[in-house]
C-alpha positions in Angstrom: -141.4 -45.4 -102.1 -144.5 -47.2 -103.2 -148.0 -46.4 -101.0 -149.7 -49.5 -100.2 -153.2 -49.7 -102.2 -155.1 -49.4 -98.5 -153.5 -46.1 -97.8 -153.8 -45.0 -101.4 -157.4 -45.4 -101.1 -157.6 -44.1 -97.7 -156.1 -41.1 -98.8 -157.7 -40.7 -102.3 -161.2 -41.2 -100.7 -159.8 -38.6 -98.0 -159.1 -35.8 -100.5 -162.3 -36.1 -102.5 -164.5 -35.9 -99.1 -162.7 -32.7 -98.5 -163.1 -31.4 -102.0 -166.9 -32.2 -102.2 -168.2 -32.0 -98.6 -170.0 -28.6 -98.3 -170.5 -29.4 -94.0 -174.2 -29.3 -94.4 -174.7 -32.3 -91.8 -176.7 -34.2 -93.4 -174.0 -37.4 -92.8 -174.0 -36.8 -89.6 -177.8 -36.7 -89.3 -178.0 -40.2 -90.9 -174.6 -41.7 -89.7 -175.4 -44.7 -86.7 -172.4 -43.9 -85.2 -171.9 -40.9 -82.6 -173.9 -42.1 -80.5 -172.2 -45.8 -79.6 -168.9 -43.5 -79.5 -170.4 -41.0 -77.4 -170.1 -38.2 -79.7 -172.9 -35.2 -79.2 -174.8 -35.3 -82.6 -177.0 -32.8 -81.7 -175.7 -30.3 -84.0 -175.1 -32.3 -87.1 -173.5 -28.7 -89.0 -170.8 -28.6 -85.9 -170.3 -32.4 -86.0 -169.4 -32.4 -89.7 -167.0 -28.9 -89.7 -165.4 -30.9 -86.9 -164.7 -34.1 -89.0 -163.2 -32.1 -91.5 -160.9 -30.7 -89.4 -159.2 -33.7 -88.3 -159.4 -34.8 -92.0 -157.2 -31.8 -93.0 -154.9 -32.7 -89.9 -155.8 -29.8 -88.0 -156.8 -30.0 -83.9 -157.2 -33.3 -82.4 -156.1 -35.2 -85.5 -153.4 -36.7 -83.7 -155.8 -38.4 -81.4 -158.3 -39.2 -83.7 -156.2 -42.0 -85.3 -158.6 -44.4 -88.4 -161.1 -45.9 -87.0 -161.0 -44.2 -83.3 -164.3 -44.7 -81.2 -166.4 -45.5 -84.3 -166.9 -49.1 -85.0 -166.8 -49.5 -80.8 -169.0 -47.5 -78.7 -165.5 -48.6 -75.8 -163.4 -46.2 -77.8 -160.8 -48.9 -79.0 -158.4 -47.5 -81.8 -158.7 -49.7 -84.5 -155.1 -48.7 -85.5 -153.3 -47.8 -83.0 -150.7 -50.6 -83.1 -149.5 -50.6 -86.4 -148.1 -48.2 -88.6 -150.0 -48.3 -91.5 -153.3 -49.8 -92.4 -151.6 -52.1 -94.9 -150.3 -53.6 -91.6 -153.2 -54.4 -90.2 -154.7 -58.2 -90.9 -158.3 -58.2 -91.6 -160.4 -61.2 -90.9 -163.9 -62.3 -92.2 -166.7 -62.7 -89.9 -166.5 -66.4 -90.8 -163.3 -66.1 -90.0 -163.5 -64.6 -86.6 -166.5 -67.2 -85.6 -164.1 -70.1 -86.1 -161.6 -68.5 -84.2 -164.4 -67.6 -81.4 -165.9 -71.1 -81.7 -169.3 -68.9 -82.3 -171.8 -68.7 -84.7 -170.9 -66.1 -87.5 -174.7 -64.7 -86.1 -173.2 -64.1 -82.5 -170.1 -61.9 -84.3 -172.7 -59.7 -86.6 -174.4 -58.8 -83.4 -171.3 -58.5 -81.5 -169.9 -56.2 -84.7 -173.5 -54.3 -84.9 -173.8 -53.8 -80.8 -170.2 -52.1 -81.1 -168.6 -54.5 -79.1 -165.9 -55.8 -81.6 -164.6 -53.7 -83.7 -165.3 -53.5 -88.0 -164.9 -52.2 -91.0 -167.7 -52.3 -93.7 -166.7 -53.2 -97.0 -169.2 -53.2 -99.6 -172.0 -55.6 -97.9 -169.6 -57.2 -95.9 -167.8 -56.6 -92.7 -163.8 -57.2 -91.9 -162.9 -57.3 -88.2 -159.2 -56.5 -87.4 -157.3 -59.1 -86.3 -156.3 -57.3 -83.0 -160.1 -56.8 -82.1 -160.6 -60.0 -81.8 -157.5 -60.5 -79.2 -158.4 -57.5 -77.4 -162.2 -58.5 -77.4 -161.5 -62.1 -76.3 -158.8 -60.9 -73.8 -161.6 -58.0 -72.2 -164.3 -60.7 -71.7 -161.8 -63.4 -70.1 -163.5 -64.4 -66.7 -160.8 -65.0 -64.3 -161.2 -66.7 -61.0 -160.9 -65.0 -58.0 
């Protein structure tokens, strides 16, 4: 059975962070994103060890599927639908302002303010496909 390239990385780039990672904190010092998740940074040292836990599949890895809480300070699972990240359909944030009928400077703030969901890649940003759906079907105003 062949391993689709994004899971190959994913897992490649898994196993060197747990070879290499001596869980001094320093990530978690610099990284912008326990606080939009609502993760207590406070101790950087704890924050890390606790990373690498779920990286080596220990406690709370179950529930702390790719991408849970990080990219939107609402806790969406990026994931959570699909089976494998090769499954999921990545859109550009061109892509995603067409679809919004929004400027592609209304979906970097949206992406940056945690609202809708992303993954950096390089310089850019890719915004799965089903965080756009569930972003656009969260902000529908109904009538009452």
């Amino acid at each position: 059975m062949d391993i689709p390239p994004l899971d190959l990385a994913m897992k490649t780039r898994t196993a060197q962070v747990l070879e290499r990672c001596v869980a001094c904190g320093a990530c978690a010092e610099v990284c912008p994103m326990p606080g939009p998740a609502g993760i207590d940074a406070s101790n950087p040292g704890k924050l890390t060890e606790g990373i690498l836990t779920i990286l080596r599949g220990g406690e709370h890895a179950d529930a702390a599927r790719w991408g849970a809480g990080s990219s939107a300070g609402r806790g969406l699972l990026m994931a959570a639908d699909v089976s494998s990240l090769s499954d999921v359909r990545f859109l550009t944030v061109a892509e995603v302002a067409t679809i919004m009928r929004v400027s592609k400077m209304t979906v970097y703030r949206l992406v940056h303010s945690g609202e809708l969901e992303a993954i950096r890649v390089g310089r850019s940003f890719r915004v799965p496909e089903q965080a756009v759906n569930t972003y656009l079907k969260e902000a529908f105003v109904g009538s009452d």
